[in-house]
VEXTI-691289 format. One record per residue (C-alpha): z negated, x negated, y negated; residue number from 0. Coordinates in Angstrom, 1 decimal. Layout:
BEGIN
<node w="Z" u="X" v="Y" num="NUM"/>
...
//
This chain:
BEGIN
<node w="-4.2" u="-24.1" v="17.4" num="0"/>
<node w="-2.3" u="-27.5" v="17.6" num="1"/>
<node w="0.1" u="-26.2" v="19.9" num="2"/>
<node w="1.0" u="-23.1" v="17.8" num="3"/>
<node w="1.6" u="-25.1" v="14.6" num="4"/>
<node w="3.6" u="-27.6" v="16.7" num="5"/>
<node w="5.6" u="-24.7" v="18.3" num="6"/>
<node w="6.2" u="-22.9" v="14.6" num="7"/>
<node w="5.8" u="-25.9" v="12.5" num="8"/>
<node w="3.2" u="-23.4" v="10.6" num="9"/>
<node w="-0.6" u="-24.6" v="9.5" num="10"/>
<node w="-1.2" u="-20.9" v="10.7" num="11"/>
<node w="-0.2" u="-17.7" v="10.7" num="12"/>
<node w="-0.2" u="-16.4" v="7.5" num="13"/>
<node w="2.7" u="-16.6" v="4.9" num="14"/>
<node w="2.4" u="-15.5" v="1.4" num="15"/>
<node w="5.6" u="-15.3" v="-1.0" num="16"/>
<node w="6.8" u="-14.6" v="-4.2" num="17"/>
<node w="9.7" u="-12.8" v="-5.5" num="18"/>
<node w="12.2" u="-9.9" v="-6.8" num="19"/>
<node w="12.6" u="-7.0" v="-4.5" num="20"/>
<node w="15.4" u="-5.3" v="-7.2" num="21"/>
<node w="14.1" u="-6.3" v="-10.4" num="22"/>
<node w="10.9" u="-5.9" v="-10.0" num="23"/>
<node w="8.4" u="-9.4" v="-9.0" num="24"/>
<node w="6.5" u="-8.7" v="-5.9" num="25"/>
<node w="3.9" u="-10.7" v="-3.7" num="26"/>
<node w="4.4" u="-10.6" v="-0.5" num="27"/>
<node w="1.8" u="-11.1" v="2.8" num="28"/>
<node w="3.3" u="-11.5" v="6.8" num="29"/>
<node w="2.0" u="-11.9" v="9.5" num="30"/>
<node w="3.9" u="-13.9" v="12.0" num="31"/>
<node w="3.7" u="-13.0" v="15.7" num="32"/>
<node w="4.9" u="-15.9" v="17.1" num="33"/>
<node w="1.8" u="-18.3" v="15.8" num="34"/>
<node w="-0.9" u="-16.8" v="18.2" num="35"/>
<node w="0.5" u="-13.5" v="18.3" num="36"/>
<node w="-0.3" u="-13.0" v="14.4" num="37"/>
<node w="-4.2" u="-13.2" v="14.9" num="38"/>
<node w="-6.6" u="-12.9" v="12.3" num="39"/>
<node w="-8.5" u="-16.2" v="11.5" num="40"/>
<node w="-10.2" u="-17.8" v="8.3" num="41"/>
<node w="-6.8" u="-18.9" v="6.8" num="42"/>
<node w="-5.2" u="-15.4" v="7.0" num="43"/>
<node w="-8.0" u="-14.1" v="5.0" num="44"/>
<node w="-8.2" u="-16.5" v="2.7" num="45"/>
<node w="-4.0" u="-16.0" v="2.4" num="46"/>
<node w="-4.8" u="-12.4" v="1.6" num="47"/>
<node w="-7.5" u="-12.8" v="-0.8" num="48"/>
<node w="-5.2" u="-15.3" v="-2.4" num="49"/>
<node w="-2.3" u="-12.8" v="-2.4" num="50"/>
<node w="-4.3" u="-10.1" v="-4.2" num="51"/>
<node w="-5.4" u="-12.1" v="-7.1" num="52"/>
<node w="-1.7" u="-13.5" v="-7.3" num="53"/>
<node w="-0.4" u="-9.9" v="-7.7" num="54"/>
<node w="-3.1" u="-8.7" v="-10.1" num="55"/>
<node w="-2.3" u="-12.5" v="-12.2" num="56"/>
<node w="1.3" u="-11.4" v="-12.0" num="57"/>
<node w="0.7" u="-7.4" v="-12.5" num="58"/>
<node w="3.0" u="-7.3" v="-9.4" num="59"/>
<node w="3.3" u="-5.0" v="-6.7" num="60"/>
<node w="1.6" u="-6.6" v="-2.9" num="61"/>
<node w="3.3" u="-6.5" v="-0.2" num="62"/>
<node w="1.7" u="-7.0" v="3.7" num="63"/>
<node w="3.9" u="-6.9" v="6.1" num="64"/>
<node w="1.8" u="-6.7" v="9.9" num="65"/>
<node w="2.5" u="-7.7" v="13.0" num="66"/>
<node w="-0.8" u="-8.9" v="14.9" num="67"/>
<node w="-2.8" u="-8.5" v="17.9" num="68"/>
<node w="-6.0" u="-8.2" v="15.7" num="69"/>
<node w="-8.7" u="-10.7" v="15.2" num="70"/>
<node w="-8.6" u="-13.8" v="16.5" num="71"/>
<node w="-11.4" u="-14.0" v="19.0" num="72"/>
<node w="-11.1" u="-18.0" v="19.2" num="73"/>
<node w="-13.1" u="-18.2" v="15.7" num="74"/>
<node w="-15.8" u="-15.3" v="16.8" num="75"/>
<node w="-17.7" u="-13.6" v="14.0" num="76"/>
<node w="-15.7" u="-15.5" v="11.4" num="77"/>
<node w="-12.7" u="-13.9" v="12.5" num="78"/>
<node w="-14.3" u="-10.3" v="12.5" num="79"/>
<node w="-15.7" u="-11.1" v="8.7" num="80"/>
<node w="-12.3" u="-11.2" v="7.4" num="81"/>
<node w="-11.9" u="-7.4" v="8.6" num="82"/>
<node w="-14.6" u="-6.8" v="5.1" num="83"/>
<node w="-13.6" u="-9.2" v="3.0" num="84"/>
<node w="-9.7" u="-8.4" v="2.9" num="85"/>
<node w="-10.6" u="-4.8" v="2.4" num="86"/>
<node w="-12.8" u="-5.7" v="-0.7" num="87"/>
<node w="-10.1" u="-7.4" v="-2.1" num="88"/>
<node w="-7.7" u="-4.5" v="-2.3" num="89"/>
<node w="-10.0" u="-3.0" v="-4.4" num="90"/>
<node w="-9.2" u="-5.5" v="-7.4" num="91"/>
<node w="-5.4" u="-4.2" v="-6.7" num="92"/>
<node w="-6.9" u="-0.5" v="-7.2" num="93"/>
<node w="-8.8" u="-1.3" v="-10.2" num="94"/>
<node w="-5.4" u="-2.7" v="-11.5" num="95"/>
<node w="-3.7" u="0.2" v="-10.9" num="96"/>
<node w="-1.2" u="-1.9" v="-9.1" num="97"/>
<node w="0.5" u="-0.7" v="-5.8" num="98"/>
<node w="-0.3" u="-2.0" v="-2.6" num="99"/>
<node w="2.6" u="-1.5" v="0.1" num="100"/>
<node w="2.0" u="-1.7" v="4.2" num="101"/>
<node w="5.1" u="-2.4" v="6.2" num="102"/>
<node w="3.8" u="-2.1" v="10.4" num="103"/>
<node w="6.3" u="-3.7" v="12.8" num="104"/>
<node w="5.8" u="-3.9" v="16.4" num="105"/>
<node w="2.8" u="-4.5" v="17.2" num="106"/>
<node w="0.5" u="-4.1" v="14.9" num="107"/>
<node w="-3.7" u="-3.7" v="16.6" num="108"/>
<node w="-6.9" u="-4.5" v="16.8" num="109"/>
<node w="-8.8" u="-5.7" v="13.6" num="110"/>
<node w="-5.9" u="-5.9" v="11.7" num="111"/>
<node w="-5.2" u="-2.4" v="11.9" num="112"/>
<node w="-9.0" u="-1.4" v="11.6" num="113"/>
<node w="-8.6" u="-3.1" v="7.8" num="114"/>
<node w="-6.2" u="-3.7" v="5.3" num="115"/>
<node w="-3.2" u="-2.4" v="7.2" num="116"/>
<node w="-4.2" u="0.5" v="7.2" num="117"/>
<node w="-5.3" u="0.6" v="3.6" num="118"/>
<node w="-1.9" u="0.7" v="1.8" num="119"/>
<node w="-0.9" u="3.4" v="-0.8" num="120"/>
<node w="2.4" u="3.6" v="1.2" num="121"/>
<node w="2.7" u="3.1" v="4.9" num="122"/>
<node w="5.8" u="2.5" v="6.7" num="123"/>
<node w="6.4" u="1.4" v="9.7" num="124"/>
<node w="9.6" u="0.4" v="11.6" num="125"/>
<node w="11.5" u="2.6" v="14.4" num="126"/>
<node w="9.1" u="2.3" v="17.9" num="127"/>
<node w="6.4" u="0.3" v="16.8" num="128"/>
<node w="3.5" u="-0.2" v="18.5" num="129"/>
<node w="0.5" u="0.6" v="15.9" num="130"/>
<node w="-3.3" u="1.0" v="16.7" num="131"/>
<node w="-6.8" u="-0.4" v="17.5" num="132"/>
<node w="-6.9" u="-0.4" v="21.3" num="133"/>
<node w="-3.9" u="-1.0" v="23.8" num="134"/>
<node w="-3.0" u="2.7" v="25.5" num="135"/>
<node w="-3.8" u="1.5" v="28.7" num="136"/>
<node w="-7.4" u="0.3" v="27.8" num="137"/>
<node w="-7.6" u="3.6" v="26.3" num="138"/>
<node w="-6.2" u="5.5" v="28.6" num="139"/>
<node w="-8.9" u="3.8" v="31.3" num="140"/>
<node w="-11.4" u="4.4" v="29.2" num="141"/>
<node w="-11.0" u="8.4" v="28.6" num="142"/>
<node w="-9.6" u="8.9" v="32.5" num="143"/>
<node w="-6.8" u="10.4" v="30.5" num="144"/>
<node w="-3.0" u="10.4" v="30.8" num="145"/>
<node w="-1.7" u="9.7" v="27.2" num="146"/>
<node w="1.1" u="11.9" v="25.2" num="147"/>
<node w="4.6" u="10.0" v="25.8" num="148"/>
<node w="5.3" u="7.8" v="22.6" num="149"/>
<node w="1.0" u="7.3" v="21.8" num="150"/>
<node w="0.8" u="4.8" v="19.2" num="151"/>
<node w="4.3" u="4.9" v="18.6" num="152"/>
<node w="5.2" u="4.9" v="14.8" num="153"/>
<node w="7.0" u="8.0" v="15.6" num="154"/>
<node w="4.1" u="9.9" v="17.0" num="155"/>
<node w="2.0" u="8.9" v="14.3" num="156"/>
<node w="4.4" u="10.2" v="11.5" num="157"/>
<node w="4.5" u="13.7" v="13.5" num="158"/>
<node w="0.6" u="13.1" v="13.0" num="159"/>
<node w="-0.2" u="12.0" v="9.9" num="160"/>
<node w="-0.9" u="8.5" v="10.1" num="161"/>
<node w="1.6" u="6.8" v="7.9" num="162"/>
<node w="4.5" u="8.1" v="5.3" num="163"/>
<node w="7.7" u="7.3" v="7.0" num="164"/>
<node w="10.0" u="5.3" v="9.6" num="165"/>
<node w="12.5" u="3.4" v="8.3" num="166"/>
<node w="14.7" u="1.1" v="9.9" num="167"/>
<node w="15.0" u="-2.7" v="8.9" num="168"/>
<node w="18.4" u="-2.4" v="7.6" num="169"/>
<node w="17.2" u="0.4" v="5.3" num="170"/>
<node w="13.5" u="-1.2" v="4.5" num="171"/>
<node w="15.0" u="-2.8" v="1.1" num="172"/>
<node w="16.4" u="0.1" v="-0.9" num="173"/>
<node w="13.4" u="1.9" v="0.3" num="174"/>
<node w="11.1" u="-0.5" v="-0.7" num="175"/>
<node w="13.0" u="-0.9" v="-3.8" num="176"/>
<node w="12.9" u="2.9" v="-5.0" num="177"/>
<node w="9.1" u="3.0" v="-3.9" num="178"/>
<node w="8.0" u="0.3" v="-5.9" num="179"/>
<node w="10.0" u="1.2" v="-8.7" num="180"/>
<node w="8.2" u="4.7" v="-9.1" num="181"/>
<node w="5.0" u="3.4" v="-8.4" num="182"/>
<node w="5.7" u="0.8" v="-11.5" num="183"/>
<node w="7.2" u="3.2" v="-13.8" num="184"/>
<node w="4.5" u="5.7" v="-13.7" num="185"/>
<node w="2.0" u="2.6" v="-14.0" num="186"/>
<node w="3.4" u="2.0" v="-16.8" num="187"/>
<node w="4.3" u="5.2" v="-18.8" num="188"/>
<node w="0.8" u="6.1" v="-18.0" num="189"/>
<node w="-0.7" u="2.8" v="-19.8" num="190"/>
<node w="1.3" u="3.0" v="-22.4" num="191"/>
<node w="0.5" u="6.4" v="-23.8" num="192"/>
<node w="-3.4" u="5.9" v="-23.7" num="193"/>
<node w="-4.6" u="6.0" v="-27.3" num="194"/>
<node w="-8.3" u="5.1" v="-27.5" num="195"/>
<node w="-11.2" u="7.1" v="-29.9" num="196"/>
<node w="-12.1" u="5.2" v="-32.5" num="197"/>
<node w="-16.0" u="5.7" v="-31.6" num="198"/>
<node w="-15.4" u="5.6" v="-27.8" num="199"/>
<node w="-13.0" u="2.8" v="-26.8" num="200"/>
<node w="-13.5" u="3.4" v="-23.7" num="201"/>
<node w="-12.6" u="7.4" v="-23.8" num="202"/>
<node w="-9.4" u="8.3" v="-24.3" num="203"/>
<node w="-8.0" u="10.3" v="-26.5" num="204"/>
<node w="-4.6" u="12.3" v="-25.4" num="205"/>
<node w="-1.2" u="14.2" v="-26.4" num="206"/>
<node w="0.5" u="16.9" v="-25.1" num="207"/>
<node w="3.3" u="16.3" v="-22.8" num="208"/>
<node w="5.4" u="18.1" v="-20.6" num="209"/>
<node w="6.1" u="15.7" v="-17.2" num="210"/>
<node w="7.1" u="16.8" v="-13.5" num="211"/>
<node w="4.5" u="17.9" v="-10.9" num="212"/>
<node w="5.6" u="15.0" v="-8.7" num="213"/>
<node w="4.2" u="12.8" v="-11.7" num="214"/>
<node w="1.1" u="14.9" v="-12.3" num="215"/>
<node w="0.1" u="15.1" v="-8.4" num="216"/>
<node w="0.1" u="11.0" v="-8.9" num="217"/>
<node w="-2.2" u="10.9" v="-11.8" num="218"/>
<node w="-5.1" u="11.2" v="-9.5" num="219"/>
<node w="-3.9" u="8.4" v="-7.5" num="220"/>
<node w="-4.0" u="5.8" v="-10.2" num="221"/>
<node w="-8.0" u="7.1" v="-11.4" num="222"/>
<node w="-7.0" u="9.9" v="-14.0" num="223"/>
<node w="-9.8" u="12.3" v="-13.4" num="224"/>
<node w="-8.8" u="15.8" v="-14.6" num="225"/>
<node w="-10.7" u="19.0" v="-15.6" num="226"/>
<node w="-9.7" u="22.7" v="-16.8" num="227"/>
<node w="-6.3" u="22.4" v="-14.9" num="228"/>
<node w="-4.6" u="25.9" v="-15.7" num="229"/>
<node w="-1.1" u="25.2" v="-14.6" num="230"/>
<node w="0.7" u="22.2" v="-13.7" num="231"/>
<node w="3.3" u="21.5" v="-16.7" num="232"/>
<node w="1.4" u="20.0" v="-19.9" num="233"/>
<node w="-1.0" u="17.4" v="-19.7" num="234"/>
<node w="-3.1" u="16.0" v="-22.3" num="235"/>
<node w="-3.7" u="12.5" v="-21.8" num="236"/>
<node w="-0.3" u="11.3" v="-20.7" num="237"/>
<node w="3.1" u="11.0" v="-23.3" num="238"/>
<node w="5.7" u="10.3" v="-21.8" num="239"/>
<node w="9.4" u="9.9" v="-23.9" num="240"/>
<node w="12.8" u="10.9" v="-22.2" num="241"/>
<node w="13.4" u="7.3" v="-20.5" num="242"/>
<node w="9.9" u="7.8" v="-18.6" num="243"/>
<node w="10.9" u="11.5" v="-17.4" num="244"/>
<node w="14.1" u="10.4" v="-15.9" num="245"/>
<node w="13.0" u="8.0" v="-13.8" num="246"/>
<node w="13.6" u="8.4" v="-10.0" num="247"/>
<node w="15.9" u="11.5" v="-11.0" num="248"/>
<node w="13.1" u="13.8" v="-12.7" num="249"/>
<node w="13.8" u="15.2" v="-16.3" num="250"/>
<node w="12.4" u="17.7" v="-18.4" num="251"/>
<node w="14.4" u="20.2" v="-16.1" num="252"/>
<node w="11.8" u="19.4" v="-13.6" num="253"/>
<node w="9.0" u="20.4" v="-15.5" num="254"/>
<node w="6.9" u="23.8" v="-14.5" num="255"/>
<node w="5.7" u="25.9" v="-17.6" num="256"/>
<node w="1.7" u="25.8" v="-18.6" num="257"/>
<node w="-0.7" u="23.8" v="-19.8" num="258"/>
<node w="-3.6" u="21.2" v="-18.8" num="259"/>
<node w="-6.4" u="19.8" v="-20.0" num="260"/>
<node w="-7.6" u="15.8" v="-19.3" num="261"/>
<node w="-10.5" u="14.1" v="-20.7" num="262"/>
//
């Protein structure tokens, strides 16, 4: 430990950050590699449980960006606990509605994986990065298998289904940008049209709208529940105005005919 933080001039191997990615105020986690290959300790979890509540204080966007060789097995079973306890604190991110972005670089395994980086509501991972529990060559041992060229490879697991997309560094900010953008706009056109019953507070009571499908196929994302779906089109519960509709290039244009029903 004393040698990393000599060597990186790091207490360990966590960094957490704030700022503007566009115009919108992020937090943002990393890993670095190069302080005992990005291991998994006490600190890190306590960097990311620090992160989450920072993001929900600011009603910001989180950001984790991994690059790890898992848990670090020098701290034992307090290593593996942070596995749980940074995956319970995504869920105050969820309950916040707030988006929760993974960027994988090369590598990114073990424990680290087997939790919150694999938890995001976007994944992307960087062109050739090496992503997954086990090495392929312990795997490979242990099945007395020959792998598929490129296993583990961000590429293979986009043909696969794994994560969203591969983008390349120089591209990672304008794709960040627009992704977050969307994700905040509907956040907030969503909140904004919720008009409460004035017996039930906590039911809502809705309007008719018309907004894209792209829109209405995120609803269920951010925890609208809905019932008697005849067509995707109208929606009661959601009202959005013209500025809302445009965003990320949608308009009324976009908009299929019918109707829907939300409680």
């Amino acid at each position: 430990m004393k040698a990393a933080q000599k060597k990186t001039d790091q207490k360990d191997a966590a960094i957490l950050a704030q700022g503007e990615i566009g115009d919108t105020k992020v937090v943002v986690f990393i890993l670095d590699f190069n302080f005992m290959g990005g291991s998994m300790g006490q600190f890190v979890g306590e960097a990311f449980k620090i992160g989450c509540q920072n993001a929900v204080d600011l009603n910001c966007p989180f950001i984790s960006v991994a690059s790890s060789g898992g848990a670090r097995m020098q701290e034992g079973i307090l290593s593996l606990m942070q596995m749980p306890r940074t995956t319970v604190m995504l869920q105050s991110l969820r309950e916040s509605k707030l988006p929760y972005i993974v960027l994988l670089t090369n590598p990114t395994t073990g424990g680290v994986t087997a939790s919150y980086a694999m938890l995001g509501d976007i994944h992307i991972a960087e062109p050739k990065a090496l992503i997954g529990f086990a090495g392929p060559r312990v795997i490979g041992n242990t099945i007395n298998e020959s792998l598929p060229e490129g296993f583990q490879k961000s590429e293979y697991l986009l043909d696969h289904g794994m994560i969203d997309m591969v983008v390349h560094r120089k591209d990672l900010k304008s794709t960040i940008s627009n992704i977050i953008d969307y994700k905040m706009s509907l956040k907030d056109a969503i909140e904004s049209s919720k008009i409460h019953h004035q017996w039930f507070p906590d039911e809502i009571k809705y309007e008719k709208s018309k907004i894209p499908i792209k829109v209405l196929n995120e609803l269920e994302l951010l925890g609208h529940n809905l019932i008697e779906v005849e067509s995707l089109g109208n929606l009661m519960g959601i009202k959005f105005d013209e500025k809302s509709l445009k965003y990320n290039g949608y308009s009324d244009s976009a908009s299929a005919d019918g109707e829907a029903k939300g409680y």
